[in-house]
C-alpha positions in Angstrom: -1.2 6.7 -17.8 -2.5 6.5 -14.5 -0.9 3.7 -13.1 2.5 5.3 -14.2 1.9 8.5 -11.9 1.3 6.0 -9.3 4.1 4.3 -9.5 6.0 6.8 -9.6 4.7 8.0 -6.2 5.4 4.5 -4.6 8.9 4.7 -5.5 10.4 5.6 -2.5 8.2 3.3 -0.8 9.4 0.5 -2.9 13.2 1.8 -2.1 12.9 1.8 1.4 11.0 -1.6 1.4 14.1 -2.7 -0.4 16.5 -0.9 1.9 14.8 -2.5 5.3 14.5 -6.0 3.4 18.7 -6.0 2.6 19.1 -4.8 5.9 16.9 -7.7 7.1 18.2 -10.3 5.5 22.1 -9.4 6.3 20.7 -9.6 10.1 19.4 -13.1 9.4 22.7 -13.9 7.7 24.8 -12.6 10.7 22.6 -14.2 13.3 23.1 -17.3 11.5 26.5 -16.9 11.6 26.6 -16.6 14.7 24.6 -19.9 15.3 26.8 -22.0 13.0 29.5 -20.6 15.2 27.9 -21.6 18.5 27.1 -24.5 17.2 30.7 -25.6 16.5 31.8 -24.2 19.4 29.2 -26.9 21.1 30.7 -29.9 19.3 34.4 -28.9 19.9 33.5 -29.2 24.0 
């Protein structure tokens, strides 16, 4: 019983760590965009 009272006060902890890691990761995935592009853009000069 206690652990569910806890858990239920970390929930918006574990909803914002959520939120900040998708946020994260779509950075990584533009950056690496990005890269791949540069890196094209390297072998077409």
């Amino acid at each position: 019983m206690k652990h569910k009272k806890r858990n239920k006060r970390n929930l918006p902890m574990l909803i914002a760590a959520s939120v900040i890691a998708c946020s994260f990761f779509l950075v990584l995935v533009m950056i690496g965009f990005e890269w791949q592009k540069s890196i094209i853009d390297q072998f077409y000069l």
